[in-house]
OpenMM code with the backbone's topology and positions (N, CA, C; nanometers):
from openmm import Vec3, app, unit

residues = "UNK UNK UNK UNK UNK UNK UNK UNK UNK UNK UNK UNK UNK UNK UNK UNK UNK UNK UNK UNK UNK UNK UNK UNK UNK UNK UNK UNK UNK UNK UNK UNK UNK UNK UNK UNK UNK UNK UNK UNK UNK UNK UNK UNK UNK UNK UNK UNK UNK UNK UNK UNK UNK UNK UNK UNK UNK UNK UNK UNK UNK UNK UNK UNK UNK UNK UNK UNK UNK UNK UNK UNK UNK UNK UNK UNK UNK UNK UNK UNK UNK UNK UNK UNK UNK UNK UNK UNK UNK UNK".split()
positions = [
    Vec3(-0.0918, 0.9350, -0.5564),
    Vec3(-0.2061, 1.0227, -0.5476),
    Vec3(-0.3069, 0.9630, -0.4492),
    Vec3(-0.3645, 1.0251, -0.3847),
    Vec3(-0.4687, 1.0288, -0.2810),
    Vec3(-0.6364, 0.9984, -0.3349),
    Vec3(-0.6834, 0.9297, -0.3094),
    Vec3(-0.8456, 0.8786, -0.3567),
    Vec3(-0.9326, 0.8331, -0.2559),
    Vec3(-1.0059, 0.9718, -0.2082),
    Vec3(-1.0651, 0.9621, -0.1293),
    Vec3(-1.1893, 0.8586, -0.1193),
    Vec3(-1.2174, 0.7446, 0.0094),
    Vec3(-1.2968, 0.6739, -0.0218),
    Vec3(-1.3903, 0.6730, 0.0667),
    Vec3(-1.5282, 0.6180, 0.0214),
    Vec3(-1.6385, 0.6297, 0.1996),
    Vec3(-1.5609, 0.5167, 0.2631),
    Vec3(-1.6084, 0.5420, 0.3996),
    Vec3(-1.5966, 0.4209, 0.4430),
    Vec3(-1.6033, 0.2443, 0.4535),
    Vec3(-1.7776, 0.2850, 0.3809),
    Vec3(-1.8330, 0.1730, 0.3419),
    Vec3(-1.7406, 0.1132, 0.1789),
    Vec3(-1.6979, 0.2002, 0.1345),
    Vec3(-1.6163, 0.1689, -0.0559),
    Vec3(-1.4812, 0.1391, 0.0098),
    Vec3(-1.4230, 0.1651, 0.1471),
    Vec3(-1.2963, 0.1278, 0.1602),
    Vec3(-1.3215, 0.0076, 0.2265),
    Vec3(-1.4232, -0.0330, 0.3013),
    Vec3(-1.4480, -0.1899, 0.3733),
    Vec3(-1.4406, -0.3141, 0.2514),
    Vec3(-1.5470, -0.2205, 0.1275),
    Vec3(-1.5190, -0.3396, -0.0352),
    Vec3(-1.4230, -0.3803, -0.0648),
    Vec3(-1.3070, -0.2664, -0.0466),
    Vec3(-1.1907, -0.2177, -0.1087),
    Vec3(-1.1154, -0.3581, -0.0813),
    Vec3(-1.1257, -0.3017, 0.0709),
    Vec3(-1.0506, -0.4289, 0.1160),
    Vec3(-1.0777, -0.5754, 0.1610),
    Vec3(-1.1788, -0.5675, 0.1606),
    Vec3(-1.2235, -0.6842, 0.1029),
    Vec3(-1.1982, -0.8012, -0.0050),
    Vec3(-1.1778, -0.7161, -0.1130),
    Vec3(-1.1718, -0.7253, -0.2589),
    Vec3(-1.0095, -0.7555, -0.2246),
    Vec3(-0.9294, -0.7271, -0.2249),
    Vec3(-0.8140, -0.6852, -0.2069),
    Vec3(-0.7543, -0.8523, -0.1130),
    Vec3(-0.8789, -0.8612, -0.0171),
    Vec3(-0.7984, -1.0064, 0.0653),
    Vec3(-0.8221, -1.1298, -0.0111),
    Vec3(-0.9274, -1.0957, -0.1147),
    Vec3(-0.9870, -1.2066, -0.1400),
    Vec3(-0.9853, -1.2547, -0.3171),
    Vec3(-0.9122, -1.1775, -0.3453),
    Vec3(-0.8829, -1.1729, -0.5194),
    Vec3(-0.7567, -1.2486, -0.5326),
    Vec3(-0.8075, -1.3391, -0.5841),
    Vec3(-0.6326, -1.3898, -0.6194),
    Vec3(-0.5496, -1.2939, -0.7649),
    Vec3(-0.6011, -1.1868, -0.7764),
    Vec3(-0.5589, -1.1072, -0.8701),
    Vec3(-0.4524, -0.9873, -0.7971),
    Vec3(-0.4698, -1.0104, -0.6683),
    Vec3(-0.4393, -0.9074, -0.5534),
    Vec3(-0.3264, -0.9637, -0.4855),
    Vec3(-0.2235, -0.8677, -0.4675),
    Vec3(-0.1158, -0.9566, -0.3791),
    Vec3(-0.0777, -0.8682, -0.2308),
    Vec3(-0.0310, -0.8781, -0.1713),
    Vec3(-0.0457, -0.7952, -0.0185),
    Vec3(0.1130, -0.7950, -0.0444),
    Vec3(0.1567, -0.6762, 0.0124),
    Vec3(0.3510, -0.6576, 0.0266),
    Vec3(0.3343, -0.5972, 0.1514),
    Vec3(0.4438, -0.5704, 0.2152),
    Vec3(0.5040, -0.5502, 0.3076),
    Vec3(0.4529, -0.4152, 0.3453),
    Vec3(0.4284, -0.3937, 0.4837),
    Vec3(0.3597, -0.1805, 0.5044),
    Vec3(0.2610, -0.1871, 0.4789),
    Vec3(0.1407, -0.2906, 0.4435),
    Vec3(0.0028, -0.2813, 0.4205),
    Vec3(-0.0046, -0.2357, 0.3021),
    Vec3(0.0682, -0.2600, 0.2046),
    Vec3(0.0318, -0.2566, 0.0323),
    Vec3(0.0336, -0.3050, -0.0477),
    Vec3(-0.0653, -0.2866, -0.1309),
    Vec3(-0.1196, -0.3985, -0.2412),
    Vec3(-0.0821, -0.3818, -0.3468),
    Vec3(-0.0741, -0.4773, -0.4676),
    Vec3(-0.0500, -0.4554, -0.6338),
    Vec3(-0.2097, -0.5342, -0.6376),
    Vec3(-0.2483, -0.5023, -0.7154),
    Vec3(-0.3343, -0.5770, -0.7718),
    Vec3(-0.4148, -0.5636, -0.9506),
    Vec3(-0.3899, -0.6279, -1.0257),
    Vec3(-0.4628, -0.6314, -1.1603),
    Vec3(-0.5672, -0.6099, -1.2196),
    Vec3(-0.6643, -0.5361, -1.1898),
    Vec3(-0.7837, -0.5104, -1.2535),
    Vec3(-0.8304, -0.5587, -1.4077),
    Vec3(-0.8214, -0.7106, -1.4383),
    Vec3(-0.8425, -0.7502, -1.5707),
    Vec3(-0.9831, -0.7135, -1.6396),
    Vec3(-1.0836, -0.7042, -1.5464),
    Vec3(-1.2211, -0.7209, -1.6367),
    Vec3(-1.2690, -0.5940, -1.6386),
    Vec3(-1.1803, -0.4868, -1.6153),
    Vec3(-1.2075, -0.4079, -1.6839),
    Vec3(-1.2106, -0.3565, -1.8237),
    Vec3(-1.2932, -0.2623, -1.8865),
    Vec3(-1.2571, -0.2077, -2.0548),
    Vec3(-1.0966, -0.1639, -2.1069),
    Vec3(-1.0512, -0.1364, -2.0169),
    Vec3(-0.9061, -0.0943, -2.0292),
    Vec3(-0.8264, -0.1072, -1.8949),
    Vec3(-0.8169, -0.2660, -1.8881),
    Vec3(-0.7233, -0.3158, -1.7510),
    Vec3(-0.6528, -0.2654, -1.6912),
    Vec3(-0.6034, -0.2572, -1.5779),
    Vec3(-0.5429, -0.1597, -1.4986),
    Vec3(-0.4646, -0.2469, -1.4171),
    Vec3(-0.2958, -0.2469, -1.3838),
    Vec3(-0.2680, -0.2696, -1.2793),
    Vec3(-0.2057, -0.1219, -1.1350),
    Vec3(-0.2480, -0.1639, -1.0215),
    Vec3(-0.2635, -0.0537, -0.9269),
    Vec3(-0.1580, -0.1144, -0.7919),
    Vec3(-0.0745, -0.0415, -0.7725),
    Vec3(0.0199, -0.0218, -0.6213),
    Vec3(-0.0685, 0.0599, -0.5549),
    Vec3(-0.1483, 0.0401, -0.4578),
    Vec3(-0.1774, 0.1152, -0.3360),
    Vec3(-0.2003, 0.0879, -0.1759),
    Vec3(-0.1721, 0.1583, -0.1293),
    Vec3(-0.1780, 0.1518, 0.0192),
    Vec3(-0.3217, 0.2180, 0.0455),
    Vec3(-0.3816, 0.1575, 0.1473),
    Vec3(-0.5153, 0.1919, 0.1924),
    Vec3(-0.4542, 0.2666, 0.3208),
    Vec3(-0.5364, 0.3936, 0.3188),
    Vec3(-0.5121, 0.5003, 0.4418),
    Vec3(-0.6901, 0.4922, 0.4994),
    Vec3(-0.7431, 0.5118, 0.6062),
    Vec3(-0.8741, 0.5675, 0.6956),
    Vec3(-0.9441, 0.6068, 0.6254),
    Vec3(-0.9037, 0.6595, 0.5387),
    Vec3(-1.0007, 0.8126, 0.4483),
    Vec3(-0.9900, 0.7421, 0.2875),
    Vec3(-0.9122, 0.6198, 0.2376),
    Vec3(-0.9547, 0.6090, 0.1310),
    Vec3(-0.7805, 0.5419, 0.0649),
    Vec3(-0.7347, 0.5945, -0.0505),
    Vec3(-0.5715, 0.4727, -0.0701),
    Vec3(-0.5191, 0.5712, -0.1514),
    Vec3(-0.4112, 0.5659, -0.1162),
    Vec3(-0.2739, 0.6368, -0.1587),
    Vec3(-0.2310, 0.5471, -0.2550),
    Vec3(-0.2643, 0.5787, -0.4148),
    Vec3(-0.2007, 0.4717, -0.5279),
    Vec3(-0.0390, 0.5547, -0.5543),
    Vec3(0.0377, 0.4577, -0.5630),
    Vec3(0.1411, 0.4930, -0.5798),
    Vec3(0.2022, 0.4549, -0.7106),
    Vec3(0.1341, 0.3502, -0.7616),
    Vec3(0.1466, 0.3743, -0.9369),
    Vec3(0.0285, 0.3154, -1.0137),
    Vec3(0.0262, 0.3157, -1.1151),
    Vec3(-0.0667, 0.2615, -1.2113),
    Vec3(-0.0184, 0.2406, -1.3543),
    Vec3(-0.1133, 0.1550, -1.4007),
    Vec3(-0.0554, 0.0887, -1.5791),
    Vec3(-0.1542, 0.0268, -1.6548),
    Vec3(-0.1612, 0.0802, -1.7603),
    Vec3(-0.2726, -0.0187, -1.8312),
    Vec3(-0.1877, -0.1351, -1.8485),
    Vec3(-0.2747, -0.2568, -1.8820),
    Vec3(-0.2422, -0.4350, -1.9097),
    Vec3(-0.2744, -0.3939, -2.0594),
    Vec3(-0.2145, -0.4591, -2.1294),
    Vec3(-0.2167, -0.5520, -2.2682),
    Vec3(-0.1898, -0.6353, -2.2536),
    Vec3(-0.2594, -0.7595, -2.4005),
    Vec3(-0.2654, -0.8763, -2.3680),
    Vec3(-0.1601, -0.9449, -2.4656),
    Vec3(-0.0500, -0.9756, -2.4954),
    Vec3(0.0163, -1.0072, -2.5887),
    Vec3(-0.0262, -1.1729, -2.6009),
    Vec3(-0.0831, -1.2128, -2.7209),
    Vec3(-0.1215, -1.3303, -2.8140),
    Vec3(-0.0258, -1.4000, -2.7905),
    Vec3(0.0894, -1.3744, -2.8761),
    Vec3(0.2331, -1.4290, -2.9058),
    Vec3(0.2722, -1.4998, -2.7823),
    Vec3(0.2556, -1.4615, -2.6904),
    Vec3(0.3405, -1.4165, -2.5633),
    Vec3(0.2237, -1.4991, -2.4554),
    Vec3(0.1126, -1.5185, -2.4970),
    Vec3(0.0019, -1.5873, -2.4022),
    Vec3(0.0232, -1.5306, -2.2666),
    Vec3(0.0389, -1.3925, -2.2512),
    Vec3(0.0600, -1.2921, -2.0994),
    Vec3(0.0373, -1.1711, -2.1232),
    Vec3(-0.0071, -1.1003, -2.0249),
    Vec3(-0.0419, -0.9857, -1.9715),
    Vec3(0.1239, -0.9138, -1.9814),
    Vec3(0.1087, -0.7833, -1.9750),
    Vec3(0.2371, -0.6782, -1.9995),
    Vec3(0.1925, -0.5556, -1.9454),
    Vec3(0.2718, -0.4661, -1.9203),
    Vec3(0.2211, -0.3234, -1.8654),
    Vec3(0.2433, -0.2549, -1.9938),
    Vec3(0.1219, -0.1697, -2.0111),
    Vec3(0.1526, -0.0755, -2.1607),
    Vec3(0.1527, 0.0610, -2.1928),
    Vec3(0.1681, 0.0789, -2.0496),
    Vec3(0.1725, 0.2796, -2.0170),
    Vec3(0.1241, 0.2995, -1.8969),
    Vec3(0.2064, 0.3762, -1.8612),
    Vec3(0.1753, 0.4626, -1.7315),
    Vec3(0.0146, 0.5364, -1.7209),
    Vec3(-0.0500, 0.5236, -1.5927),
    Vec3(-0.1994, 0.6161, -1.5647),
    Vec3(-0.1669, 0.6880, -1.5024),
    Vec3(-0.2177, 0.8258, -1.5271),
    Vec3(-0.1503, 0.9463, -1.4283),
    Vec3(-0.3203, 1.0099, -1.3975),
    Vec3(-0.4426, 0.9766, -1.4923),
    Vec3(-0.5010, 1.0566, -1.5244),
    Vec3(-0.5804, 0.9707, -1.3557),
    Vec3(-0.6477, 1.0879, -1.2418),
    Vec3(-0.6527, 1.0579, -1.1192),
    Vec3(-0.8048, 1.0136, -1.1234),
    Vec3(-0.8964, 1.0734, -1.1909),
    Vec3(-1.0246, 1.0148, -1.2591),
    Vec3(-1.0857, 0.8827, -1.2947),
    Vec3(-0.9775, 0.8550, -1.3757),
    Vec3(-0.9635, 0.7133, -1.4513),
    Vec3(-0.9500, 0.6532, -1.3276),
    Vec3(-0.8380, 0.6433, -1.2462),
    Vec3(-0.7986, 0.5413, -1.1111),
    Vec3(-0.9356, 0.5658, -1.0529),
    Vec3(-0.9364, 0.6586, -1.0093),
    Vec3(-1.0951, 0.6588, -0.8902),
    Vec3(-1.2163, 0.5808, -0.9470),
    Vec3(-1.2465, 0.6358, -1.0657),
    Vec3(-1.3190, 0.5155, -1.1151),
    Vec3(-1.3002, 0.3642, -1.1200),
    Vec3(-1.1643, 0.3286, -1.1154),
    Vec3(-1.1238, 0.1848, -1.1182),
    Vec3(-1.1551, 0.1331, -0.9382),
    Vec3(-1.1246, 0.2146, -0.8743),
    Vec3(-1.1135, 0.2119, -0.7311),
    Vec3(-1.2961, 0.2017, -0.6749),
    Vec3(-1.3307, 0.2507, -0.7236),
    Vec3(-1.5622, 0.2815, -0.7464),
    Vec3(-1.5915, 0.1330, -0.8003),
    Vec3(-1.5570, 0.0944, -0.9134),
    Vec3(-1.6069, -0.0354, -0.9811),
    Vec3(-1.5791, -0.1573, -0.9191),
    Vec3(-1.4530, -0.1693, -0.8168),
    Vec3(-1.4162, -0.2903, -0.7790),
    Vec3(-1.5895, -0.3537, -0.6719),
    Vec3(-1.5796, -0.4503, -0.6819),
    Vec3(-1.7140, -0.5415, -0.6409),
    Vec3(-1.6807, -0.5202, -0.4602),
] * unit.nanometer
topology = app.Topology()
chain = topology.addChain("A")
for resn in residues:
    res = topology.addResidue(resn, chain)
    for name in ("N", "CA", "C"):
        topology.addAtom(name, app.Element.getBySymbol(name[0]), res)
């Protein structure tokens, strides 16, 4: 899905993105990156386009105790929720 960004929110974007060790860069100019400190963690696949980033998947994090690690715990489809995650990054 497509998330349109200003210019100035896609300069953060990526910013955020070079400089997070939560953030990893792949191959084609696209990122995974973990959104932990959020209320309901998010990990995000997207490619940054001119106009803003083409997420190509999403997942909430849970934190398994037992397990002392992070896990994916459902699919995000809802395009709201992402844009907001995509708005909050610093």
């Amino acid at each position: 899905m497509h998330i349109p960004l200003s210019a100035e929110r896609l300069a953060a974007l990526r910013a955020f993105l070079e400089r997070s060790p939560d953030a990893e860069a792949l191959p084609g100019g696209e990122y995974v990156v973990d959104l932990f400190e959020r209320e309901v963690p998010l990990s995000l696949e997207l490619q940054l386009t001119p106009d803003g980033a083409e997420v190509t998947a999403a997942a909430e994090l849970a934190f398994d105790e037992a397990q002392d690690g992070w896990y994916l715990s459902g699919r995000v489809e809802d395009e709201r929720a992402i844009a907001d995650a995509l708005h909050e990054i610093p």
